[in-house]
N, C-alpha and C positions, 0 to 999 in steps of 0.2 A: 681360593686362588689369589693369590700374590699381584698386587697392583704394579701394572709397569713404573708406575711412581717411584712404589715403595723397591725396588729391584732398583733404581738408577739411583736412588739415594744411598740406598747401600755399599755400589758399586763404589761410588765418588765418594763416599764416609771413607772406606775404605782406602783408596788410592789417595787421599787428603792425607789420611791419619799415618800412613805406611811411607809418608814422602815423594811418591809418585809424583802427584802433582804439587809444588815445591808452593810454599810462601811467597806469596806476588804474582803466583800464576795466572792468568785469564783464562777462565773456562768458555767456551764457547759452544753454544748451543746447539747448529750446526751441526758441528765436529763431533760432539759426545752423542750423539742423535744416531749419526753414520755408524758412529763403531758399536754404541750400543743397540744399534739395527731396532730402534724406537721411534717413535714421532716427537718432534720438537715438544708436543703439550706436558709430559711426565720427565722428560730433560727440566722444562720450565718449574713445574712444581720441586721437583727435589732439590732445584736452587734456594727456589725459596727455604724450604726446611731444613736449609742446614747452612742458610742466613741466621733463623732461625735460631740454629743451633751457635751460633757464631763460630761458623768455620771459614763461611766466603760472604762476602760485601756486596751487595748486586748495585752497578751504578748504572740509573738510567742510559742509554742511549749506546753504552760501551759495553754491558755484558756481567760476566760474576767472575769476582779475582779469591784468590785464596787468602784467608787472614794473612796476615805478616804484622810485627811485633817488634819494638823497639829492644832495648837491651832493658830500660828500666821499666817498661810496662812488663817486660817478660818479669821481672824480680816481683813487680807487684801482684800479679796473679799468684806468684809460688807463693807469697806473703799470705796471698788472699786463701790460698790452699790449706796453705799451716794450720791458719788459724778459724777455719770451717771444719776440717777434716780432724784436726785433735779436739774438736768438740762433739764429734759426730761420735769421736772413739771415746771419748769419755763418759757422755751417754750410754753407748752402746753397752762398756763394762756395770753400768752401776745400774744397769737394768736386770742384772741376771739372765740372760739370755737361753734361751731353752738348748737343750744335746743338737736337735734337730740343724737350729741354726750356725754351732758352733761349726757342727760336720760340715756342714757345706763350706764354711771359710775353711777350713783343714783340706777338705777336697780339691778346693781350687790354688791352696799354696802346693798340693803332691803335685797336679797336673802344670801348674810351670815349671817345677823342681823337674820334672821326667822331661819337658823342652829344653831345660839351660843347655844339657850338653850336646845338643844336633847341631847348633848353630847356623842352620838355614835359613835365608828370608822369612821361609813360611811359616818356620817354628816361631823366630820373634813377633811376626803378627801374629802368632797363634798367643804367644805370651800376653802381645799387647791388649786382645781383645779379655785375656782371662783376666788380666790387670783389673781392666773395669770394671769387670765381671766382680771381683774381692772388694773393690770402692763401693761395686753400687750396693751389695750385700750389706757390708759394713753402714753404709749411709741410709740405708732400711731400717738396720738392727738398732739406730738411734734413737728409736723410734720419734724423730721430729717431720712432720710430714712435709716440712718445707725446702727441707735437706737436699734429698735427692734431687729435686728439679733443679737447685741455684745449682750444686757442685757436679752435676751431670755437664752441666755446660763448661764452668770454668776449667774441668781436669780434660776435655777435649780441647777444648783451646790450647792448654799448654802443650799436650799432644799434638797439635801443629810443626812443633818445634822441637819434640824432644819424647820419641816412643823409644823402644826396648833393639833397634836396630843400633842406634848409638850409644850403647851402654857399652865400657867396656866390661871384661870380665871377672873383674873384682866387682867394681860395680853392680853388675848382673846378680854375682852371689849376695851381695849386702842389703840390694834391699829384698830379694827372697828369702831371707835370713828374716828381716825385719818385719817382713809378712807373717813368720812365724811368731815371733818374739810379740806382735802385737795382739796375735789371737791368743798368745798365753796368758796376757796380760787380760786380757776380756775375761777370760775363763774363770780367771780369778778374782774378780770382780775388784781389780784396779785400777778406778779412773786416774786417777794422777798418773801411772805409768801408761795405760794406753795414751793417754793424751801425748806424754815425750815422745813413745816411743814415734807414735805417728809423726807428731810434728818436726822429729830427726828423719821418719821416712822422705816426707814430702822435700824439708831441705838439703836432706842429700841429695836429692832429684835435682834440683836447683844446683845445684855447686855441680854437677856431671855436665847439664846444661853448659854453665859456667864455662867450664872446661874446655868441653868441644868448642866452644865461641872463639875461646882462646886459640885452638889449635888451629879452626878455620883462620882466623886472620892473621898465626903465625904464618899459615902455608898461602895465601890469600898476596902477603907482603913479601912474600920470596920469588914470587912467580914474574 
């Protein structure tokens, strides 16, 4: 049976990472307790874990606020991305990785390829969870053990800021393109191009981010 912990953490992963609860939110214990028709004790713990996670900041006496990010620490995480994540992909190619492994990267670029065109909330969390889903695979098949645990966290954090909800749809298609382009490159056991390709995946990420920043504070300065 499922810990009422592990169900409240989920819930708030969720609603963190989907934009629900926005950057500089205050969570309140209380509140999430009622709606999730829980007791404040597993409210309290799934803060903590996803403190943890560095998604919310728990400040004594006040409560847990949701990350929030500068403009140029946002730039240094994607930095920090690049350059974990095209080492994870270049690993991963010059490992020769087994059929078994490949398929399942191939399976989870068909399964957001068959979401892009719904365009539902539900579909793009649906993409943003299979997203991690291709990261954490990929950061497994490195086989570096230390991998997974550092960029588990970092690529949620930037996900604060910036899931598959604000993509446009050129965007949308380029980096599921690039999903593919990157498992070709494994298959072929070329580190050098996984590693671009990736590290063009994660900065294109970056530059959409960019974007949207731009558009909010065009519309932000008109209002």
């Amino acid at each position: 049976m499922t810990r009422p912990s592990a169900k409240v953490y989920e819930e708030l992963r969720r609603r963190i990472l989907s934009g629900e609860h926005a950057p500089g939110e205050w969570l309140r214990e209380g509140g999430i307790a009622t709606a999730l028709e829980v007791s404040r004790t597993p409210v309290r713990d799934a803060l903590r874990q996803l403190q943890a996670d560095g998604l919310v900041e728990l400040h004594p006496n006040r409560g847990a606020q949701v990350i929030q990010f500068d403009s140029a620490d946002l730039d240094d995480i994607f930095t920090l991305r690049a350059l974990l994540e095209g080492h994870a992909a270049r690993r991963a190619a010059e490992r020769e990785l087994p059929t078994a492994d490949l398929d399942e990267l191939r399976t989870l670029c068909a399964e957001m390829e068959e979401l892009e065109h719904v365009g539902t909330r539900a579909s793009n969390d649906r993409i943003t969870e299979l997203n991690m889903e291709f990261h954490r695979a990929l950061h497994r098949a490195s086989g570096n053990a230390l991998l997974p645990g550092v960029l588990s966290g970092v690529i949620q954090i930037s996900l604060v800021r910036h899931t598959f909800h604000h993509y446009a749809p050129v965007e949308m298609r380029r980096s599921l393109r690039q999903h593919r382009d990157l498992v070709d490159a494994i298959e072929a056991g070329d580190g050098t191009l996984a590693e671009a390709v990736m590290t063009a995946h994660v900065l294109s990420a970056r530059t959409s981010l960019r974007r949207r920043r731009s558009a909010e504070g065009a519309a932000g300065g008109s209002e």
